[in-house]
C-alpha positions as CSV (number, residue, x, y, z in Angstrom):
1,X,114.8,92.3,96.1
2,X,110.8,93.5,96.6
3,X,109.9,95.5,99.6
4,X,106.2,96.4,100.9
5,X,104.3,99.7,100.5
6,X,101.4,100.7,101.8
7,X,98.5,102.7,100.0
8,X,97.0,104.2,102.6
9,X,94.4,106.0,100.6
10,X,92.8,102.4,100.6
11,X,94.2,101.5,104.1
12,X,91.3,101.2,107.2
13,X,93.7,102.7,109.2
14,X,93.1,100.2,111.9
15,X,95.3,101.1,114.8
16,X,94.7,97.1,115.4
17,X,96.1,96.1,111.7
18,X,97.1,92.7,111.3
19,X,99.8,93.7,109.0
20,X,102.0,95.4,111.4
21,X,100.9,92.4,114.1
22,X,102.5,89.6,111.3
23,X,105.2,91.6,110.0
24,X,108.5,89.2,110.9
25,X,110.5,92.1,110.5
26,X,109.2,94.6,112.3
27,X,109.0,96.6,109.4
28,X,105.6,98.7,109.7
29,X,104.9,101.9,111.8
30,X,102.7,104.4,112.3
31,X,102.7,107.4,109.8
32,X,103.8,110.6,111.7
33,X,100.9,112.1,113.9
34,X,97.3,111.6,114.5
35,X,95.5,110.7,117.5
36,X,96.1,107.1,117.8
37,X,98.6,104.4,116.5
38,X,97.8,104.2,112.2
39,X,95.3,107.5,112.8
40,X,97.8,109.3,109.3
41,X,98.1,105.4,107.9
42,X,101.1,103.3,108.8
43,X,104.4,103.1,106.7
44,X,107.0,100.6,106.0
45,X,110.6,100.9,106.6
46,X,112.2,99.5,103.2
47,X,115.6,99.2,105.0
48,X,114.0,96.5,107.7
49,X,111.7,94.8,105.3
50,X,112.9,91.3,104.1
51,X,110.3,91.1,100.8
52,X,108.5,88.2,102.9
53,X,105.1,89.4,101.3
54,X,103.3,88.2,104.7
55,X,101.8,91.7,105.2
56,X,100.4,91.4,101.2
57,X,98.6,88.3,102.1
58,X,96.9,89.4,105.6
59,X,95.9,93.2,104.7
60,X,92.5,93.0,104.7
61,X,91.7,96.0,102.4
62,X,94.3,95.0,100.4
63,X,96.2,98.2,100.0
64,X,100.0,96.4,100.1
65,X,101.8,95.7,97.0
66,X,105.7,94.7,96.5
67,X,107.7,96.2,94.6
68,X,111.5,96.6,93.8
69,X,113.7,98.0,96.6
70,X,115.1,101.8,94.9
71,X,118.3,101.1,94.2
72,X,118.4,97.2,92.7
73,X,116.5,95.5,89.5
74,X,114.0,93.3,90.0
């Protein structure tokens, strides 16, 4: 199964970012700290996200990519 992560040395930090506003899941969150919402970047939860790839599709800097949930092949 593939899960999101974020790169958020490419991320806008928008504390507006479509990605968490799609995600079906509920699966993105601010990074710890900062002065507003997605101030440190934002992070995904592996354990609450499905693989959908939505957030991949909408990130406008493009800094999402899926990869392989730790733990499983493939």
């Amino acid at each position: 199964m593939q899960v999101a992560t974020i790169e958020n040395a490419t991320c806008d930090r928008a504390s507006g970012c479509p990605v968490v506003r799609v995600c079906p899941s509920n699966a993105v969150g601010p990074a710890p700290g900062g002065a507003y919402p997605g101030a440190n970047g934002w992070l995904v939860d592996e354990e609450t996200c499905t693989g959908c790839g939505v957030c991949v599709r909408v990130c406008p800097t493009r800094s999402l990519s899926m990869h392989a949930r730790a733990g499983t092949v493939g």
